[in-house]
Structure formats: structure tokens, C-alpha cells
C-alpha positions in Angstrom: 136.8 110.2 60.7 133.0 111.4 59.3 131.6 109.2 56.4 130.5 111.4 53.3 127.0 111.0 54.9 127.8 111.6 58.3 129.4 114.8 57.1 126.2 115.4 55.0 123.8 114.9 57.6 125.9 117.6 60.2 125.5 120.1 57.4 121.7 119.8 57.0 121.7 119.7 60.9 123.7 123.1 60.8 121.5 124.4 58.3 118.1 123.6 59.9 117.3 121.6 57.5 114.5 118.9 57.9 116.1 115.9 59.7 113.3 112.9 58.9 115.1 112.0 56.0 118.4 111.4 57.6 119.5 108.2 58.2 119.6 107.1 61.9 122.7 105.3 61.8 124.3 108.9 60.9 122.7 110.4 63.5 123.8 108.0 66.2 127.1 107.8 64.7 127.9 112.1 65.4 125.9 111.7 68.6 128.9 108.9 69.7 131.3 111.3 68.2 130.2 114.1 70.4 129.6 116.7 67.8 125.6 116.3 68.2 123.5 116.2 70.6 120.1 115.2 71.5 117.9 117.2 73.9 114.6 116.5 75.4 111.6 119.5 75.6 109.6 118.9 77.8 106.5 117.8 75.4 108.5 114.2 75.0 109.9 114.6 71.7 113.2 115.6 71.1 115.5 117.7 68.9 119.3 117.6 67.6 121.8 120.4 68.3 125.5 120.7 67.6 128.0 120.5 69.6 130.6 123.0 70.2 132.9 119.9 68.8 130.4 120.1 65.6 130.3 123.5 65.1 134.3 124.0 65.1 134.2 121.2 61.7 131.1 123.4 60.7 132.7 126.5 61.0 136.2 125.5 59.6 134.4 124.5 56.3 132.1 127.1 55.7 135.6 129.4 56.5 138.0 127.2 53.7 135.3 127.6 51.4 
């Protein structure tokens, strides 16, 4: 089960929202949970994506809603 800011912090992710303000913990927490992941580009840094496992809770909200 997602914390309220676990939840939170997939939504911004979904939304493309700016991430620097999210809480690391969150982060690693939905990257354990397999519905984020991190990928590497090829300049060193790295960026977040969802996973198909995070877009299904993405897209059942947005569709309840």
C-alpha cells in the first residue's frame, strides 16, 4: 500500500512535474514497488519513468475520477 506521499509523488511523476522537491525516500520507496523506474542517459544523470505497474494505478484514478 502507497503512503499519501508516495501516491503524491507518482502523480507529479505522471504529470511531468518537477521532481527536486520530492522526497527521496518516496522515490525509492515506488522504485522498490516496481511502479518507477530509474534510467540512465548517457550524459550520467538520470531520469524517472513509470512503470507499466504505475501507470495502471495512474490510469485507474484519472478513470474513477
Amino acid at each position: 500500500m502507497l503512503s499519501p506521499h508516495e501516491f503524491a509523488a507518482l502523480l507529479l511523476i505522471a504529470g511531468g512535474h518537477d521532481l527536486r522537491q520530492l522526497d527521496p525516500y518516496d522515490l525509492d520507496s515506488l522504485v522498490e514497488h516496481q511502479l518507477l523506474a530509474l534510467e540512465q542517459m548517457a550524459s550520467g544523470s538520470g531520469s524517472f519513468r513509470l512503470t507499466a505497474d504505475g501507470d495502471s494505478i495512474i490510469r485507474a484514478v484519472v478513470k474513477t475520477h
